[in-house]
Structure formats: structure tokens, C-alpha cells
PAKOLRO-279159 format. One record per residue (C-alpha): residue number from 0; residue in one letter; x, y, z; chain. Coordinates in Angstrom, 3 decimals. Layout:
<sites>
<site seq="NUM" type="a" east="X" north="Y" up="Z" mol="A"/>
...
</sites>
This chain:
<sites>
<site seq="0" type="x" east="0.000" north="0.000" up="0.000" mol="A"/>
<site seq="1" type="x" east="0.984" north="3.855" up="-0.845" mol="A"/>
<site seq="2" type="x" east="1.047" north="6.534" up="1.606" mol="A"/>
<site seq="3" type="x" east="0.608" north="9.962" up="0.031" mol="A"/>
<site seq="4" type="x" east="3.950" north="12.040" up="1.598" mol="A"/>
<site seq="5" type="x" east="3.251" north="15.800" up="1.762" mol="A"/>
<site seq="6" type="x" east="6.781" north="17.099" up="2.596" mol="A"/>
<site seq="7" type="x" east="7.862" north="19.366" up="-0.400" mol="A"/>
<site seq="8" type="x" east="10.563" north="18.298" up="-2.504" mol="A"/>
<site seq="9" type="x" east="9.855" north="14.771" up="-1.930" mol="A"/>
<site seq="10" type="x" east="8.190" north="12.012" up="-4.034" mol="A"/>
<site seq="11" type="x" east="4.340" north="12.225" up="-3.688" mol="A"/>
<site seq="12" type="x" east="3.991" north="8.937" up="-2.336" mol="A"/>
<site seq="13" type="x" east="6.146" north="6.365" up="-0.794" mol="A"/>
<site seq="14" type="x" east="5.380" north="2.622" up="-0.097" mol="A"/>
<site seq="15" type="x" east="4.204" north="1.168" up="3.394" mol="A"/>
<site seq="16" type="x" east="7.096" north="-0.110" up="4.895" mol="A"/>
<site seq="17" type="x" east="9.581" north="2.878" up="4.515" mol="A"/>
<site seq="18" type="x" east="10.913" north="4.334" up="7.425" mol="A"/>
<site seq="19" type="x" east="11.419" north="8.450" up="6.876" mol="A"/>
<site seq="20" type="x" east="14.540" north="9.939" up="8.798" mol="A"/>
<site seq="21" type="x" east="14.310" north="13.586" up="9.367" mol="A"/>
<site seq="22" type="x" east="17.365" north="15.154" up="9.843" mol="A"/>
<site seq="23" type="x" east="17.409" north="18.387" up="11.459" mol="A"/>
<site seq="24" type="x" east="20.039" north="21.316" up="13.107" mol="A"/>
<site seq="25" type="x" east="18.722" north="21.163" up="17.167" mol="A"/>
<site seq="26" type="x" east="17.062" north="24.549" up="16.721" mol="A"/>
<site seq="27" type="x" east="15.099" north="24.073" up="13.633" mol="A"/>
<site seq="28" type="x" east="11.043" north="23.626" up="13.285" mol="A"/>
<site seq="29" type="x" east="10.440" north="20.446" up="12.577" mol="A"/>
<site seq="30" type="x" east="6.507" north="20.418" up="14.192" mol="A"/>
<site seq="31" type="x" east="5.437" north="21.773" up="9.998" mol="A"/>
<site seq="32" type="x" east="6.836" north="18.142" up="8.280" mol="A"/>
<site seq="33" type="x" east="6.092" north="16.127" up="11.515" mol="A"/>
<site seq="34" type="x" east="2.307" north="16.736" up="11.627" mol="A"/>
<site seq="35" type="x" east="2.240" north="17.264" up="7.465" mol="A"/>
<site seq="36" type="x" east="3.289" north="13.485" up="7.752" mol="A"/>
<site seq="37" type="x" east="0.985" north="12.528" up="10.683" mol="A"/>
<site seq="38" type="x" east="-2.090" north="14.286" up="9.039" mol="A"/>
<site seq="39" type="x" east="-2.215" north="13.140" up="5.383" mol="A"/>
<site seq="40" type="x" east="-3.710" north="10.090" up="4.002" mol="A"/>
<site seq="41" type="x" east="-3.804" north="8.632" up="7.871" mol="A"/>
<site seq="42" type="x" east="-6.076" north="6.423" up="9.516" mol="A"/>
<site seq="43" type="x" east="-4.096" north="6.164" up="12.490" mol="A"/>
<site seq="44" type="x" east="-1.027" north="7.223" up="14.120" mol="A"/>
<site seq="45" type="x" east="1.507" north="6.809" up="17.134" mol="A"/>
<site seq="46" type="x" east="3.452" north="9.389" up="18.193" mol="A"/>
<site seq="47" type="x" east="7.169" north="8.364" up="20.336" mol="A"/>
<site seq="48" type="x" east="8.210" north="11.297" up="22.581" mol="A"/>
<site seq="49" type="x" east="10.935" north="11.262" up="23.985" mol="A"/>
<site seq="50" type="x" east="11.401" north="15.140" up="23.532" mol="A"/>
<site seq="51" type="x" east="7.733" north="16.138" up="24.902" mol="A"/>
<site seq="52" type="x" east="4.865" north="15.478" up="27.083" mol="A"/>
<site seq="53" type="x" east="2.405" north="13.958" up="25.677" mol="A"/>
<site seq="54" type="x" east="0.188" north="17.256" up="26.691" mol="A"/>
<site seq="55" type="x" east="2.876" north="18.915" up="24.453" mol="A"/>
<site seq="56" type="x" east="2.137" north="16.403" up="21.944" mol="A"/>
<site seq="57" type="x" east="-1.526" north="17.116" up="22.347" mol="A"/>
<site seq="58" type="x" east="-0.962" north="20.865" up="22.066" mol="A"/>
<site seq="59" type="x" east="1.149" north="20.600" up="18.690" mol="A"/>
<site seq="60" type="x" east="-1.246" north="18.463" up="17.218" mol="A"/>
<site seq="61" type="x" east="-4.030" north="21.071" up="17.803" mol="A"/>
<site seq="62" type="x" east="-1.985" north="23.777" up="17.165" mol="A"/>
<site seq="63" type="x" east="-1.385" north="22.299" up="13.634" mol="A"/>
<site seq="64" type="x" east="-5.033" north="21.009" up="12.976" mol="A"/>
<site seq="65" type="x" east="-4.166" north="17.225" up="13.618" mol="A"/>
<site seq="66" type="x" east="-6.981" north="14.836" up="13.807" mol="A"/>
<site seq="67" type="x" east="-6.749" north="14.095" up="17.869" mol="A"/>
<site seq="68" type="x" east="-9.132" north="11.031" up="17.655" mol="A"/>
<site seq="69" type="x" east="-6.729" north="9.056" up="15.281" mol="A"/>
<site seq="70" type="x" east="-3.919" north="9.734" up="17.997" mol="A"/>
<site seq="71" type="x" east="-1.908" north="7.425" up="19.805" mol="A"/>
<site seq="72" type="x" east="0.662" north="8.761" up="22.352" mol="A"/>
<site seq="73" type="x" east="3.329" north="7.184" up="23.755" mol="A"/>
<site seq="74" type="x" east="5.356" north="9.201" up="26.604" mol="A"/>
<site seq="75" type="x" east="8.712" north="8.103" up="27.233" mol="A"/>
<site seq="76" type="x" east="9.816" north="11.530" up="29.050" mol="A"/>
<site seq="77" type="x" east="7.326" north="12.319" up="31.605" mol="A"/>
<site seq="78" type="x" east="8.636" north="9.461" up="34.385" mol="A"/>
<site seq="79" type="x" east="11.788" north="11.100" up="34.083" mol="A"/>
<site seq="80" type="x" east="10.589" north="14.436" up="35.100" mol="A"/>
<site seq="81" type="x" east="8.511" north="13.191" up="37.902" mol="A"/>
<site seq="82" type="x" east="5.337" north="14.734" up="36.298" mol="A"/>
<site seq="83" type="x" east="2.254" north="12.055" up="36.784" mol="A"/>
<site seq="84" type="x" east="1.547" north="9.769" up="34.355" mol="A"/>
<site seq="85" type="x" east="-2.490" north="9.133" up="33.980" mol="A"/>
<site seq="86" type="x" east="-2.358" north="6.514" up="30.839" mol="A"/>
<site seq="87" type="x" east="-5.721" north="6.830" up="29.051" mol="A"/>
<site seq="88" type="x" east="-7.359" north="4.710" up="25.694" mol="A"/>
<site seq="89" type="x" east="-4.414" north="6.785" up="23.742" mol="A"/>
<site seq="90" type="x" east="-1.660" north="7.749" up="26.332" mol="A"/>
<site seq="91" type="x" east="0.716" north="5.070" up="27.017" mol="A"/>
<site seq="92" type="x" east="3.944" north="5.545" up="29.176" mol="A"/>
<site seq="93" type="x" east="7.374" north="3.460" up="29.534" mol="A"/>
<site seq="94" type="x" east="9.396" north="3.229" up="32.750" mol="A"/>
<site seq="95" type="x" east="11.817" north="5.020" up="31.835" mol="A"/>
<site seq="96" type="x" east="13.278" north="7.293" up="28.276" mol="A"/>
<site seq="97" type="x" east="15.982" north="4.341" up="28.109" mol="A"/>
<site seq="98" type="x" east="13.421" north="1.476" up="28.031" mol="A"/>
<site seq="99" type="x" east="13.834" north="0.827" up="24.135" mol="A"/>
<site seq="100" type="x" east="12.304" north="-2.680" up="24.569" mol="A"/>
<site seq="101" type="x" east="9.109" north="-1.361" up="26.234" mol="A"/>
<site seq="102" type="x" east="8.980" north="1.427" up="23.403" mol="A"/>
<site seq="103" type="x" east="9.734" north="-0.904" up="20.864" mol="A"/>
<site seq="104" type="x" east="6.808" north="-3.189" up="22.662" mol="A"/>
<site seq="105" type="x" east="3.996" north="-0.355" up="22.635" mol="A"/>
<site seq="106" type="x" east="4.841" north="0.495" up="18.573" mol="A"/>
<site seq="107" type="x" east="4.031" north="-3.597" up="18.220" mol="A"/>
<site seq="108" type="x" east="0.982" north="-3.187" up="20.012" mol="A"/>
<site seq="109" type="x" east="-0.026" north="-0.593" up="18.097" mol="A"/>
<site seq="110" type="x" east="0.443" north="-1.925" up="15.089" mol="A"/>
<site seq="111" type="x" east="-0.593" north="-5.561" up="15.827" mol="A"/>
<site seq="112" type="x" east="-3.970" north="-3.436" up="17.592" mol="A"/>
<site seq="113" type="x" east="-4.796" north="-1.032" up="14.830" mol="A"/>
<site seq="114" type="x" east="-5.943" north="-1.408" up="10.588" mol="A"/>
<site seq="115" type="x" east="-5.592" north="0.671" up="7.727" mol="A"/>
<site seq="116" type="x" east="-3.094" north="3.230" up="6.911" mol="A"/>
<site seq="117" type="x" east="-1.115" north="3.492" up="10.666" mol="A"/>
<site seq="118" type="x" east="1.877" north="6.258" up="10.757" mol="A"/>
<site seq="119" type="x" east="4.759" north="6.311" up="13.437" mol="A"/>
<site seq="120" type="x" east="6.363" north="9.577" up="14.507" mol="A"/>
<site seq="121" type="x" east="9.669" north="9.043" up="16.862" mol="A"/>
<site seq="122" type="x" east="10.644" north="12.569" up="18.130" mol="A"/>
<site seq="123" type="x" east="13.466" north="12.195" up="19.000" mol="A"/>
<site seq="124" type="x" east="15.943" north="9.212" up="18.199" mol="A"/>
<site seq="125" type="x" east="18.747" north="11.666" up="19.031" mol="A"/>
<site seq="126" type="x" east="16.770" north="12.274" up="22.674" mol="A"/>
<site seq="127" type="x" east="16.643" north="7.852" up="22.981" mol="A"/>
<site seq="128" type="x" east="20.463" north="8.142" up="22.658" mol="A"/>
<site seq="129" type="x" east="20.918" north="10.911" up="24.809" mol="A"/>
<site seq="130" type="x" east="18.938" north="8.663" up="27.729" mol="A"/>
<site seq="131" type="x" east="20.015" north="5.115" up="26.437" mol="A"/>
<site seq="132" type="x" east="23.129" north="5.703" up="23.947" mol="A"/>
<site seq="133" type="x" east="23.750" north="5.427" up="20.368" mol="A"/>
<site seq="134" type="x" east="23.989" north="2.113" up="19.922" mol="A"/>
<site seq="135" type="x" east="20.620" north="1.541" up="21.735" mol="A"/>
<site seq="136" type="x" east="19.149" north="4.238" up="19.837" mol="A"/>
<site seq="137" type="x" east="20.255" north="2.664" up="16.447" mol="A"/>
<site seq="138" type="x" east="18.849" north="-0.790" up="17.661" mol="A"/>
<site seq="139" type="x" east="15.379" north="1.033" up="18.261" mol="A"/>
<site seq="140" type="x" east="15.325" north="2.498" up="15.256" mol="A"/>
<site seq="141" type="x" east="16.573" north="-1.109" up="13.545" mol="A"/>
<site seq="142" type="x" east="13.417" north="-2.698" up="15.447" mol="A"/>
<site seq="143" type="x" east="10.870" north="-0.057" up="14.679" mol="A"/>
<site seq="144" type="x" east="11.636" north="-0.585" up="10.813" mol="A"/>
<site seq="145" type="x" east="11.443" north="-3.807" up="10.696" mol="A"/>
<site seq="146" type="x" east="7.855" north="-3.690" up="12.648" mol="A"/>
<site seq="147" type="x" east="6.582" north="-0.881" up="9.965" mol="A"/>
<site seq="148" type="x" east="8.046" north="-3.514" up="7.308" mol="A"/>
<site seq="149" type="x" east="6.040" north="-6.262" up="8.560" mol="A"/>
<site seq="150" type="x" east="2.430" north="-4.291" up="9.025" mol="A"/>
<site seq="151" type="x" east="3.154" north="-2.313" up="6.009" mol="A"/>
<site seq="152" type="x" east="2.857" north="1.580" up="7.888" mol="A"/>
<site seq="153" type="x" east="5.430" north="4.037" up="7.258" mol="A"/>
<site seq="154" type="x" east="7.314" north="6.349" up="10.106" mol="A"/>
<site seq="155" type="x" east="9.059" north="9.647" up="10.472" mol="A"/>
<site seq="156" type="x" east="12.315" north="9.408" up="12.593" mol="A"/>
<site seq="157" type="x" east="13.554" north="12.770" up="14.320" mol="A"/>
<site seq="158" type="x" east="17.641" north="12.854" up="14.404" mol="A"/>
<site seq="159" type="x" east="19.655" north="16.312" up="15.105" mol="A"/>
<site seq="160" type="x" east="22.633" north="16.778" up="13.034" mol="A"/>
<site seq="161" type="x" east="24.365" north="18.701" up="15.808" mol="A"/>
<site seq="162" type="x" east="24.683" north="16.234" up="18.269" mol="A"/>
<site seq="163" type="x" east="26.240" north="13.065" up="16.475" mol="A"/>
<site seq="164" type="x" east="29.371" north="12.000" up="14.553" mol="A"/>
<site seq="165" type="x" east="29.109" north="12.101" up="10.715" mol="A"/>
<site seq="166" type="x" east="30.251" north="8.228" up="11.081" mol="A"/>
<site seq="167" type="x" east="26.739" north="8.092" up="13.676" mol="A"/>
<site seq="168" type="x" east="24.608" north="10.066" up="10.991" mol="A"/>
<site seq="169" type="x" east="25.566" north="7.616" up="8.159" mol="A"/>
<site seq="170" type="x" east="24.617" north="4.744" up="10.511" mol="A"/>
<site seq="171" type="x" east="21.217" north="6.122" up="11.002" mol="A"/>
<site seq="172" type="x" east="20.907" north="6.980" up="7.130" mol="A"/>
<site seq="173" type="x" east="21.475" north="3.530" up="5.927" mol="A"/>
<site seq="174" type="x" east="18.631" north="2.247" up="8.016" mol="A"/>
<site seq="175" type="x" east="16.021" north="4.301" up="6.252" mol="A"/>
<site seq="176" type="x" east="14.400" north="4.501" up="3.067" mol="A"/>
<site seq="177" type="x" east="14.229" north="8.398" up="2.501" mol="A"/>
<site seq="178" type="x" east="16.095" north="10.986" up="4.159" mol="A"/>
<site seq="179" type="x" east="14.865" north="14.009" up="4.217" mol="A"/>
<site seq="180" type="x" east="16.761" north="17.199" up="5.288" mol="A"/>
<site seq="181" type="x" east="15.777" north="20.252" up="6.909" mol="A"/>
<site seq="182" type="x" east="18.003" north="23.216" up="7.218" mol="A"/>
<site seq="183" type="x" east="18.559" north="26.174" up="9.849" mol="A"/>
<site seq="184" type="x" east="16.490" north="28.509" up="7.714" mol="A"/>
<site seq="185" type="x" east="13.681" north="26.359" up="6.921" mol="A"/>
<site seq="186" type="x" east="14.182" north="24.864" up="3.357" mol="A"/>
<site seq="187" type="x" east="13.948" north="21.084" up="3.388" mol="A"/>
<site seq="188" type="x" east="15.906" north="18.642" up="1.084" mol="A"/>
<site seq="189" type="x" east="14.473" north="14.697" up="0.247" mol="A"/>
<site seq="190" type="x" east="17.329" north="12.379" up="-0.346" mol="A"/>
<site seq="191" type="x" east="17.784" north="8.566" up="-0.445" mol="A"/>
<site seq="192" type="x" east="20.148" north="7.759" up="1.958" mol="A"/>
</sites>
């Protein structure tokens, strides 16, 4: 199945499957392609935060006009702050921003729990590594595209270009299908890896 991809410069559709990796400078405005991707030709999605709240999450998704109802949230950063955690239908939590196997077992449930057209959002891989390490973060990411492989959904990966070695970056570009690259100033290149 095709997903439609409404991030300019890109192709207009890529193929379930393909995992997206967003590259980005640690300042720049990524919430415009994050929610473009979340919003169009969606009949679910799963958003990984390990940057936000999931209130924050809920905020940007109204901000940007982002279906709520087709929303599934999955806090990793909350516990970590010592803010309370009150898991709902769509709010799910993990024990900790390090716990890539129970982040990596909520995007299966998803999946396995959901039909149609499903989208995963992971903002950010560079905060996973930050709170587990790069080679943890890699292994997420390694997991997470093989589960959008096997249940044929697509997903947007968050990485800052500021923060890891070009040798790191080229790690995290092989794993994807589509790179796409957004600058300082706002102008976004799409790229295979």
C-alpha cells in the first residue's frame, strides 16, 4: 500500500514499509513536516516522545489542525521528570526514556492493535540516545523498521545533526528509506540515503 507524503521536494507517495529519517540542526522547526506526515492520508497514528509530554504532543497536534481522535501517544519523558503519568485509551507511558524494549513493545501493540493506513512519529531518536546511547538508539530504530516492514505503515524518525558524529549520521541513514533534510532557515531537502 501507498502513503501519500506531503513534505515538499519529496516524491508524492512512498510505499508502506519505509521508514522516513528527518534530519534536522537542534534549533530548527520540525513540528510543519512532523504533523504534514501525521495528518495526510492517515487512519491512524503513534506518536514516540521522547522530547515532549504527551500534553505537548496534544498541544502541537491542535496547534497544527491534527486529527486528535486518530492519535496514539506514547510518553517516554514524563517518568523522568517526575510529572504524573495518567495513561488513558491513547496515552501510554514506559518506565523510563531508556526502556527501548518497552517502546519498541507499545509500537508492536499498536500496530498488531490497529488497521488501515497506521503512521509512526519518533521525536526524538537523538533524545533515545541521549537517555540510552547510540547504539541503543540505532537498535530502536533497527526494530521499529522492521515492525513498519512487517504491518506495512510508514514512520518519520527525528535525528539532530548537531549532536552526532558524521560516522553516527551515516549509521542512522542507511537504516532508512528516505532521508529528508531540513536546514537552519527552513528549506527542506528529500534524499535517499
Amino acid at each position: 500500500m501507498d502513503y501519500e507524503l506531503a513534505i515538499e521536494g519529496g516524491p508524492a507517495s512512498i510505499p508502506g514499509g519505509t521508514t522516513v529519517l528527518l534530519l534536522h540542526p537542534s534549533t530548527a522547526e520540525t513540528d510543519r513536516i512532523d504533523t504534514d506526515f501525521l495528518k495526510t492520508d492517515t487512519d491512524r497514528f503513534l506518536v514516540i516522545s521522547t522530547r515532549t509530554t504527551a500534553r505537548e504532543v496534544e498541544q502541537k497536534l491542535d496547534y497544527y489542525d491534527v486529527e486528535a481522535s486518530q492519535a496514539d501517544i506514547l510518553d517516554a519523558l514524563s517518568v523522568d521528570r517526575g510529572y504524573s503519568r495518567r495513561g488513558s485509551e491513547h496515552i501510554r507511558y514506559v518506565s523510563s526514556p531508556d526502556d527501548v524494549d518497552g517502546i519498541v513493545s507499545v509500537a508492536e501493540d499498536f500496530l498488531d492493535d490497529t488497521t488501515g493506513k497506521r503512521r509512526v512519529s519518533f521525536d526524538s531518536i537523538t533524545e533515545l540516545a541521549y537517555y540510552a546511547d547510540e547504539e541503543r538508539a540505532l537498535d530502536a530504530l533497527d526494530r521499529l523498521a522492521d515492525l513498519l516492514e512487517e504491518h506495512d505503515a510508514v514512520g518519520l524518525f527525528h535525528v539532530s545533526t548537531e549532536v552526532h558524529d558524521p560516522e553516527v549520521i551515516g549509521r542512522f541513514r542507511e537504516r532508512c528509506g528516505l532521508v529528508v533534510e531540513l536546514d537552519g532557515d527552513g528549506s527542506v531537502t528529500v534524499a535517499d540515503p
